[in-house]
GUFI-568525 format. One record per residue (C-alpha): residue number from 0; residue in one letter; x negated, y negated, z. Coordinates in Angstrom, 3 decimals, m for minus. Each point is the difference from the previous one (the first is absolute). Layout:
{pt NUM; "A"; {X; Y; Z}}
...
This chain:
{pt 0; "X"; {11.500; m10.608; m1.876}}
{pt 1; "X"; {0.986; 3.649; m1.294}}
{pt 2; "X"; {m0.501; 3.097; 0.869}}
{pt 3; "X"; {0.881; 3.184; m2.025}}
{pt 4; "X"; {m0.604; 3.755; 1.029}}
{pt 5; "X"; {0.986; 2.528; m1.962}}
{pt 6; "X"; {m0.871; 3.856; 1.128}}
{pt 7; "X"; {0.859; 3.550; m1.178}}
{pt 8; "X"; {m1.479; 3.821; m0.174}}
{pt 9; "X"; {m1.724; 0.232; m3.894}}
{pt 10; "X"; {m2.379; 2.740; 1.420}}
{pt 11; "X"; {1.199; 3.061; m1.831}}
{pt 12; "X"; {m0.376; m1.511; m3.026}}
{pt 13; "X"; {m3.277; m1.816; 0.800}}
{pt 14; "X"; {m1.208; 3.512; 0.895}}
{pt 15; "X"; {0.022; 1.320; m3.675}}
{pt 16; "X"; {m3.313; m0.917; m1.982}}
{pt 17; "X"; {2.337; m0.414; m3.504}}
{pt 18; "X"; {2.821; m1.573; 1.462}}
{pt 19; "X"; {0.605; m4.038; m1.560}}
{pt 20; "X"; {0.321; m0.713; 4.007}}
{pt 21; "X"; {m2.761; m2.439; 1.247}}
{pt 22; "X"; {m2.216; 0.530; m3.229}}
{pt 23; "X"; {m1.702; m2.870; m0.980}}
{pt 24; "X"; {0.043; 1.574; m3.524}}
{pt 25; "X"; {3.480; 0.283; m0.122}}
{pt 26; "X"; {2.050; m1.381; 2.517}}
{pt 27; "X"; {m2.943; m3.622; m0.393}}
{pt 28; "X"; {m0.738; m0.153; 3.692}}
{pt 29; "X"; {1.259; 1.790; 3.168}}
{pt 30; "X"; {2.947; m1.005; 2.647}}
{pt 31; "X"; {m0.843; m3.608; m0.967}}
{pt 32; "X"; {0.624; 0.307; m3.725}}
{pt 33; "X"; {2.545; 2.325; 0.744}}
{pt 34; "X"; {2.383; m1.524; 2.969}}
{pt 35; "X"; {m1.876; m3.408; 0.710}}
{pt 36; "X"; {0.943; m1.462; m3.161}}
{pt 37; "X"; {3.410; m0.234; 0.526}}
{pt 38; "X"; {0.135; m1.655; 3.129}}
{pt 39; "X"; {m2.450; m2.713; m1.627}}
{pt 40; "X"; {1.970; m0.303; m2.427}}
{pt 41; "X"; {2.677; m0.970; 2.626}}
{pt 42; "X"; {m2.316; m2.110; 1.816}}
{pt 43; "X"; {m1.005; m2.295; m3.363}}
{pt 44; "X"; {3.245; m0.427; m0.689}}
{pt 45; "X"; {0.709; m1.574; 3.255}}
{pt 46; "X"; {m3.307; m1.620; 0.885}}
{pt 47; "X"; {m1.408; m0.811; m3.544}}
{pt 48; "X"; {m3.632; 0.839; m1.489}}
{pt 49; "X"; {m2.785; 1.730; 2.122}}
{pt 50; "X"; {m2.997; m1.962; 0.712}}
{pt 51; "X"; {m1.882; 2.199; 2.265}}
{pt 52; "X"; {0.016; 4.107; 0.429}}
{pt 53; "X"; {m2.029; 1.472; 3.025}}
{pt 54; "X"; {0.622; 3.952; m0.696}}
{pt 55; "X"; {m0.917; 3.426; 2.145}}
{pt 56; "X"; {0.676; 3.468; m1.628}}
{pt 57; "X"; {m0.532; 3.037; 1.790}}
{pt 58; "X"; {0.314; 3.827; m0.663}}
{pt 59; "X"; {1.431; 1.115; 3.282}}
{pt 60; "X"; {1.327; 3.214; m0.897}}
{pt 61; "X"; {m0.685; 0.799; m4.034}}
{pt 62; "X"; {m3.833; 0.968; m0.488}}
{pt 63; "X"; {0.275; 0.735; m3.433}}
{pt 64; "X"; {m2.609; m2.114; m2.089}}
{pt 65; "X"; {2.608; m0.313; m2.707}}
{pt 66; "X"; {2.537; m1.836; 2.352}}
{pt 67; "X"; {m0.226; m3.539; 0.725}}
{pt 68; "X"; {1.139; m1.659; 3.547}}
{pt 69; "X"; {3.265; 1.210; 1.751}}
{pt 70; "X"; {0.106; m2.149; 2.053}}
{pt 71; "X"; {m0.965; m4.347; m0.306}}
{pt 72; "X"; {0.407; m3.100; 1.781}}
{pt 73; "X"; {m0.454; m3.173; m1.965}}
{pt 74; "X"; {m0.072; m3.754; 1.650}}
{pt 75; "X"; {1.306; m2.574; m2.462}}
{pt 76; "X"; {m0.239; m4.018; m0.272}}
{pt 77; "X"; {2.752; m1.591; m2.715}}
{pt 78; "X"; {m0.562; m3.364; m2.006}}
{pt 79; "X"; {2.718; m1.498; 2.448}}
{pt 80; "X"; {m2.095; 0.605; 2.905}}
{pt 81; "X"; {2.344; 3.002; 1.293}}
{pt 82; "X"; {m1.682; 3.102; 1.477}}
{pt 83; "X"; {1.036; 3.484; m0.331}}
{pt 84; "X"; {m0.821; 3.785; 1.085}}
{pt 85; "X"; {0.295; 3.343; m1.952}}
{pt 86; "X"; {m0.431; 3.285; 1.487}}
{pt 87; "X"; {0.888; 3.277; m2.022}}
{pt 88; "X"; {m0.640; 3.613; 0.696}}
{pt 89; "X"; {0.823; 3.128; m1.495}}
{pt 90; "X"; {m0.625; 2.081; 2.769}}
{pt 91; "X"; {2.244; m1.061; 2.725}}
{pt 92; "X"; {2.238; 2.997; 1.333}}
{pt 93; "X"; {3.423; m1.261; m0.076}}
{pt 94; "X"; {2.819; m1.133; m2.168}}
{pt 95; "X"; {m0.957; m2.594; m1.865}}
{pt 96; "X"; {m0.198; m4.252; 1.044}}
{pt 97; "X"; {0.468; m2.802; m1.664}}
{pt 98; "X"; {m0.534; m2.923; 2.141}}
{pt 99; "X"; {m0.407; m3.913; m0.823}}
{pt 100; "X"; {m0.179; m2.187; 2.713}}
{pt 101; "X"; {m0.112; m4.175; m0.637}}
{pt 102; "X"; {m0.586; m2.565; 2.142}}
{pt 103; "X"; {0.427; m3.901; m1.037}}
{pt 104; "X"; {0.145; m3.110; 1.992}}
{pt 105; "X"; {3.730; 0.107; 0.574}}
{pt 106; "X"; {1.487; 3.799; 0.126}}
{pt 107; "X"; {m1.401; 3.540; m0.187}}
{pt 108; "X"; {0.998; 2.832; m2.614}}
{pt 109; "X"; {m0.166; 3.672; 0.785}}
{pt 110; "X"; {0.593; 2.294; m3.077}}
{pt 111; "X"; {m0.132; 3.775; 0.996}}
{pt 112; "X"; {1.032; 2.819; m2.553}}
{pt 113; "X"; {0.920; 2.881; 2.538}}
{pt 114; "X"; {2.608; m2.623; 2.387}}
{pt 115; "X"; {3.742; 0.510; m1.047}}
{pt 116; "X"; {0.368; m3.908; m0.092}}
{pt 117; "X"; {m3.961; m0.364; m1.492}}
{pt 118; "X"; {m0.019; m3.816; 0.334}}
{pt 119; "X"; {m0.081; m2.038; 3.368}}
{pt 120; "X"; {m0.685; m3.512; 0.013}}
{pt 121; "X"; {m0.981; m3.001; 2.461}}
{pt 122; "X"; {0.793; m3.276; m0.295}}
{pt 123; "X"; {m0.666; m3.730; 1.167}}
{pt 124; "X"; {2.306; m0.835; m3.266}}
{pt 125; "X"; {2.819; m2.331; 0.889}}
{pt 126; "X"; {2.214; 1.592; m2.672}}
{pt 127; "X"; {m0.192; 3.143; 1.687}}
{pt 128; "X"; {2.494; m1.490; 2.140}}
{pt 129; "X"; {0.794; 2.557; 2.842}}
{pt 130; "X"; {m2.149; 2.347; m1.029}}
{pt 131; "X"; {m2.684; m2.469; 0.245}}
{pt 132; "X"; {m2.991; 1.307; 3.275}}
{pt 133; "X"; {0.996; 3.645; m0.180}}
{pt 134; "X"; {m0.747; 3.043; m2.288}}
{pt 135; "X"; {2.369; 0.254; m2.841}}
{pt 136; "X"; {0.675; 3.097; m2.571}}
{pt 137; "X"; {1.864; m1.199; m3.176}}
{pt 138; "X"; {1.978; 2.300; m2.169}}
{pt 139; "X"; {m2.193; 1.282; m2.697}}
{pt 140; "X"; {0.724; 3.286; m2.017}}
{pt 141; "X"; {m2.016; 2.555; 1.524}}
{pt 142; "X"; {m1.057; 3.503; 1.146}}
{pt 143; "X"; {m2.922; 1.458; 1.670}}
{pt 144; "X"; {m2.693; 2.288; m1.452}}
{pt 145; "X"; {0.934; 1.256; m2.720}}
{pt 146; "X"; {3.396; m1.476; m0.559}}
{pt 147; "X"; {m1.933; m2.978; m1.406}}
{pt 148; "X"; {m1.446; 1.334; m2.630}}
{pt 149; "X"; {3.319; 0.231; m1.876}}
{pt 150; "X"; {1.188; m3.366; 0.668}}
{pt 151; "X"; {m3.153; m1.699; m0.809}}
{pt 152; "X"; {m0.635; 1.724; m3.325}}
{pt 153; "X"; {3.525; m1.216; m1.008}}
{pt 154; "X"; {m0.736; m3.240; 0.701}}
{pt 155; "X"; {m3.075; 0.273; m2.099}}
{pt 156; "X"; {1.830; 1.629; m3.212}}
{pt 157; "X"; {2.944; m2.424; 0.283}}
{pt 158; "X"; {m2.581; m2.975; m0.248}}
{pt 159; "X"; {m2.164; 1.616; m2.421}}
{pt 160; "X"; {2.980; 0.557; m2.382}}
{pt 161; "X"; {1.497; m3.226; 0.856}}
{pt 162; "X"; {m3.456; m1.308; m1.632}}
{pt 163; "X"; {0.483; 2.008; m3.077}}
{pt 164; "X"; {3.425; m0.982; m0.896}}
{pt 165; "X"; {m0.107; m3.835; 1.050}}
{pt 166; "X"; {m3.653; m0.344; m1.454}}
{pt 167; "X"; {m1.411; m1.442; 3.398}}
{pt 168; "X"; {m3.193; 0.396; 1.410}}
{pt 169; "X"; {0.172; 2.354; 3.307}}
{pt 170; "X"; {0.032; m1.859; 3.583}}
{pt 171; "X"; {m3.365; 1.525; 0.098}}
{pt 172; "X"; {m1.700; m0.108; m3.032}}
{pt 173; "X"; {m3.299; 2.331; m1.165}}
{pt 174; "X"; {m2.399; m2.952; 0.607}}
{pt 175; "X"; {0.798; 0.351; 3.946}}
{pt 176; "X"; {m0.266; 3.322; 0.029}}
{pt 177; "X"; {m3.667; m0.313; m2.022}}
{pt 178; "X"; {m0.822; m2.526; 3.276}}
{pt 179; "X"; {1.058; 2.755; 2.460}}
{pt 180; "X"; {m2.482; 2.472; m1.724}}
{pt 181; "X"; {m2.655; m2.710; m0.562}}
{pt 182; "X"; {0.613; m0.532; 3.987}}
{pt 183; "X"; {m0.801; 3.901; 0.729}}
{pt 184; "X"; {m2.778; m0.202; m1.897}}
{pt 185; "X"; {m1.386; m2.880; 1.821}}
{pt 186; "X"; {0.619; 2.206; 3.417}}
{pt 187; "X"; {m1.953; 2.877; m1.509}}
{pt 188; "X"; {m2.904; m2.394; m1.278}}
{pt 189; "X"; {m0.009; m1.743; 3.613}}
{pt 190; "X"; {m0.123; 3.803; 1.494}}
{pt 191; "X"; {m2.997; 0.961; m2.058}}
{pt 192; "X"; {m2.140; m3.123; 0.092}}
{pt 193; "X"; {1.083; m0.340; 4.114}}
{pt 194; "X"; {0.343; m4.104; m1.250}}
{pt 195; "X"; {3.359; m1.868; m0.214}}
{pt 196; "X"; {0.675; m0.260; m3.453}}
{pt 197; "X"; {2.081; m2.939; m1.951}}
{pt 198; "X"; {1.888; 0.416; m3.490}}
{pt 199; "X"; {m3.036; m1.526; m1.787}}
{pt 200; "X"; {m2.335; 2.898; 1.415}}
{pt 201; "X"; {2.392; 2.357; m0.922}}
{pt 202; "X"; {0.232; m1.843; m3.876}}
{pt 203; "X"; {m4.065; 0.106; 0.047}}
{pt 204; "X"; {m0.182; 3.725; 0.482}}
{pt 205; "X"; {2.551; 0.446; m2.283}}
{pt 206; "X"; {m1.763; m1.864; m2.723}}
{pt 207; "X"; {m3.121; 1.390; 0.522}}
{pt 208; "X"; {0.562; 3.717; 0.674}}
{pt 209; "X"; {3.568; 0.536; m0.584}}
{pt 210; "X"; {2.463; 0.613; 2.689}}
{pt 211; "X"; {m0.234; 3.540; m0.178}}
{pt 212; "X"; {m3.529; m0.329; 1.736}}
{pt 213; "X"; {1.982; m1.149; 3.318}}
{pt 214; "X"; {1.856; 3.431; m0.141}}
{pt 215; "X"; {m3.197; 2.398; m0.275}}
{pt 216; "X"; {m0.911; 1.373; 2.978}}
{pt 217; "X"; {2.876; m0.894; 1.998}}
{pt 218; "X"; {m0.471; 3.691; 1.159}}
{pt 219; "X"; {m2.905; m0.519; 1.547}}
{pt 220; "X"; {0.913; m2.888; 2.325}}
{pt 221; "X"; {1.482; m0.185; 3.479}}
{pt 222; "X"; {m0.820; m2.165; 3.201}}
């Protein structure tokens, strides 16, 4: 099972009518589109394809009919049988979170953005060896909010160059990325029908109306 939560303060930018911020238009979709993506992204890469999406959007703070949700919690059901929560806001009043949280049959992992050592672990694992029955924080290049940024765009360029010159496709390739979007999509189709939706529903609508049609009127919808 996962769990991923991912909060910030968008609000002065979702408070002007023209800003890219939250427009369906522009931006595609809200805090969802926006922030949401990238920790499915995370999530399909670990768990595999999405079979189910179950998907609430709400406008909590940003009335604006222009704006989509800013904030969204999507329930998720993988091919492999794993489970999985999303929750992202762009209205939270603090610095901002990143939090992933797995639990499997033999060990626990916590991943947390703002901790100095942002990775603690719990294991049944015999080779954990003495660490084995007790929270565990391995050495991992870090630093908190927004020392990361840095650090994890260099890791990003050094790959994506690395791709270039050795003629490789990336670690993550453009198709998975297309699934992560196709997975949004399926959240915002599940949040405007009220229905859980599957990757064929999604691939219907698509077919029939276009995939833009799931977009329209994001503005307009909230629980």
């Amino acid at each position: 099972m996962g769990k991923f939560r991912t909060t910030v303060s968008e609000v002065p930018d979702l408070s002007k009518p023209d800003h890219w911020k939250g427009s369906p238009e522009l931006a595609g979709g809200g805090v969802l589109m926006d922030a949401g993506v990238h920790r499915l992204s995370v999530l399909r890469w670990l768990f595999g394809e999405v079979d189910l999406v179950y998907c609430w959007l709400a406008k909590q703070v940003i009335k604006l009919e222009n704006k989509a949700e800013d904030n969204a919690m999507m329930f998720l059901k993988f091919e492999n049988g794993a489970i999985a929560e999303v929750v992202v806001s762009f209205t939270v009043i603090s610095p901002p979170t990143n939090r992933l949280e797995l639990y499997g049959t033999e060990g626990t992992i916590l991943e947390d953005h703002s901790w100095e050592h942002p990775v603690q672990i719990f294991s049944t694992l015999k080779e954990m060896e003495t660490k084995r029955y007790q929270w565990y924080s391995p050495e991992v290049e870090h630093q908190p909010f927004p020392g990361y940024y840095p650090l994890s765009f260099r890791y990003e360029d050094e790959h994506f160059v690395d791709c270039i010159i050795n003629d490789q496709e990336p670690e993550y390739t453009p198709e998975m990325a297309k699934g992560s979007v196709a997975t949004v999509l399926m959240g915002y189709l599940s949040a405007k029908t009220g229905k859980i939706v599957t990757r064929k529903d999604l691939e219907e609508v698509a077919s029939i109306k276009g995939t833009r049609s799931i977009i329209e009127g994001l503005g307009k919808i909230s629980i």
